[in-house]
C-alpha positions as CSV (number, residue, x, y, z in Angstrom):
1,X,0.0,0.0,0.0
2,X,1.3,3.5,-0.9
3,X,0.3,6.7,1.1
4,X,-0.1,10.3,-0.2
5,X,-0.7,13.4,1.5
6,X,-3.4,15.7,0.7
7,X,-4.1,19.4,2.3
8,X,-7.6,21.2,1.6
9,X,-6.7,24.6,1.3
10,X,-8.1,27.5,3.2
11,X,-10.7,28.2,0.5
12,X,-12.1,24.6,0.3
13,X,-12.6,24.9,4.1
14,X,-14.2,28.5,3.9
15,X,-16.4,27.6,1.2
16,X,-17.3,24.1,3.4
17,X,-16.0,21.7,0.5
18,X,-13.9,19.4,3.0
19,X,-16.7,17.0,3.4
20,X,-17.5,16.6,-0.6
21,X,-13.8,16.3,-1.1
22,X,-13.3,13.5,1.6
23,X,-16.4,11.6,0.3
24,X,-14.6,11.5,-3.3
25,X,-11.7,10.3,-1.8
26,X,-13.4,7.3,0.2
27,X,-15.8,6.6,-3.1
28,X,-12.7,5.3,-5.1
29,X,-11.8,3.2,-1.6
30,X,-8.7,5.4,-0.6
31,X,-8.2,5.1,3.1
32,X,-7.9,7.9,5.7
33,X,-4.9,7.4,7.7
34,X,-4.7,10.0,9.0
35,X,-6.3,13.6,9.2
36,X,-5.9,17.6,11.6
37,X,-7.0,20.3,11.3
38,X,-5.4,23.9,12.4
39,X,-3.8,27.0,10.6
40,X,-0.6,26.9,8.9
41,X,2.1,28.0,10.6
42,X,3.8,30.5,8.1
43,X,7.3,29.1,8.7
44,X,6.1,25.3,7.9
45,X,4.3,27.1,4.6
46,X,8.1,28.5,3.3
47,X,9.6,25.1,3.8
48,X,6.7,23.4,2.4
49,X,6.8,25.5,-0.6
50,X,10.3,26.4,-0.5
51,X,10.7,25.3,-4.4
52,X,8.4,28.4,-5.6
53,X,10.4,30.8,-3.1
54,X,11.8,32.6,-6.7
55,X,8.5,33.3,-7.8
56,X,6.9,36.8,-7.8
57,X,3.6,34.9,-6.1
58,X,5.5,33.6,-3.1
59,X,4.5,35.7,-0.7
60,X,1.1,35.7,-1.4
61,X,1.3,32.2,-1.8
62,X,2.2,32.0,2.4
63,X,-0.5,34.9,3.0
64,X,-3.0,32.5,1.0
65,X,-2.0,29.1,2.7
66,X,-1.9,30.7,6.5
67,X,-5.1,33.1,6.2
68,X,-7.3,30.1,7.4
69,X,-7.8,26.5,8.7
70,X,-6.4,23.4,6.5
71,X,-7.7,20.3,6.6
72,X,-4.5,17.4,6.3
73,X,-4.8,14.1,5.3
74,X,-2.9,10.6,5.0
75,X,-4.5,8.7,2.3
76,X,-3.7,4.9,1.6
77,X,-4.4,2.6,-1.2
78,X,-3.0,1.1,-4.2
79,X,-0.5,3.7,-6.4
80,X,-2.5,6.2,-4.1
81,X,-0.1,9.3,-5.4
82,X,-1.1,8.2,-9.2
83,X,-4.8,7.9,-8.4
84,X,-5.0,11.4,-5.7
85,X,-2.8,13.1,-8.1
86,X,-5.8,12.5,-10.9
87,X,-8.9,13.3,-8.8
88,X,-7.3,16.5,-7.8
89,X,-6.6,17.4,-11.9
90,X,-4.3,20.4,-13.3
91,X,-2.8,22.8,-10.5
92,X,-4.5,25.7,-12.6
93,X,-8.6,25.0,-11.7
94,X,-9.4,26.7,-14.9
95,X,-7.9,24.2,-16.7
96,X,-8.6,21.5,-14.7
97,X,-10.7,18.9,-16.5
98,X,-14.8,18.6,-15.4
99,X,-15.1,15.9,-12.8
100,X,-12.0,16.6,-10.9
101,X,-12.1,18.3,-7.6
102,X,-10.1,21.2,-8.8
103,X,-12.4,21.5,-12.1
104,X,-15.4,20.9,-10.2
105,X,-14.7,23.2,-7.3
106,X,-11.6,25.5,-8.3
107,X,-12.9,29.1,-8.7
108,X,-9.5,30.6,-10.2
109,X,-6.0,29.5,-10.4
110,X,-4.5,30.9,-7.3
111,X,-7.2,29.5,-4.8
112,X,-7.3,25.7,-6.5
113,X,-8.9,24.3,-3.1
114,X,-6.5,21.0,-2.5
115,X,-3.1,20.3,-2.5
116,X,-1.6,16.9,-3.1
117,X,2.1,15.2,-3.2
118,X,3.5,14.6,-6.8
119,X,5.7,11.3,-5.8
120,X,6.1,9.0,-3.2
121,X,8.9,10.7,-2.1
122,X,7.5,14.1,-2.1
123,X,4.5,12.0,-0.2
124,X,6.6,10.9,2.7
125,X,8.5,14.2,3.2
126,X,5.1,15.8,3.4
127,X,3.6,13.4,5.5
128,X,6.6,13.8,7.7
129,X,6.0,17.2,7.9
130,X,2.4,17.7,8.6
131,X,2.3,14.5,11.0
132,X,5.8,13.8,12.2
133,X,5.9,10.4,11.1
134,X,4.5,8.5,8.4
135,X,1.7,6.3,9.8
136,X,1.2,2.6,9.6
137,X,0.5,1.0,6.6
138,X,-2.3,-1.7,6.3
139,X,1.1,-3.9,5.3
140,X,3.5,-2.8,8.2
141,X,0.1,-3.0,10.8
C-alpha cells in the first residue's frame, strides 16, 4: 500500500468543500490514515513550498496558505499518489478537466482548493512534515 498526503486549502474549508472532497476520496476506496486540522504555521508554509520561493507569487502564496484553517490528510491505497494526483486534476482549476475536484470546485487558479504530493517521495517528506511520522500501513500494521 502506498500513502499520499493531501491538504484542503483555506478556501475549500471556507467555502465548506472538505466534506464533498473526503467523500470523493473514500468513493474510489482510498483510506484515511490520518487527518488535523489547524492554521498553517507560516514558517512550515516556506519550507513546504520552498521550491516556488523565486516566484513573484510567493508571498502571497504564504498569506493564501496561512489566512485560514487546512484540513491534512494521510490517504492509503494502491498507487495512491497516481490515483490522488488524478482526482485532484491540473494545479491551474481553470484548466482543470470537469469531474476533478479542482475542475469541479476551483474558482481561479490561485485558490485551487486542494493540494496533493506529486511522488512517493515528495508524499513521505510531506507526510513527515504535517504529521511527524509517516503512519502505519495496512502492510507494516
Amino acid at each position: 500500500m502506498e500513502q499520499t498526503l493531501v491538504i484542503i486549502k483555506p478556501d475549500g474549508v471556507r467555502r465548506k468543500l472538505a466534506g464533498r472532497i473526503i467523500q470523493r476520496f473514500e468513493d474510489r476506496q482510498l483510506t484515511i490514515k490520518a487527518l488535523q486540522i489547524g492554521v498553517m504555521p507560516r514558517e512550515t508554509a516556506k519550507v513546504h513550498y520552498a521550491h516556488l520561493q523565486d516566484k513573484v507569487f510567493f508571498e502571497d502564496l504564504l498569506d493564501y496558505m496561512t489566512s485560514g484553517p487546512v484540513i491534512y490528510l494521510v490517504l492509503e491505497a494502491e498507487n495512491a499518489v497516481e490515483l490522488v494526483r488524478g482526482m485532484v486534476g491540473f494545479t491551474d482549476g481553470l484548466k482543470a478537466a470537469p469531474g476533478t475536484i479542482r475542475g469541479d470546485f476551483a474558482i481561479n487558479k490561485d485558490e485551487n482548493v486542494i493540494h496533493a504530493s506529486d511522488c512517493t517521495e515528495a508524499a513521505a517528506a510531506e507526510i513527515k512534515r504535517f504529521f511527524g511520522e509517516v503512519p502505519e500501513t495496512a502492510a507494516t500494521a
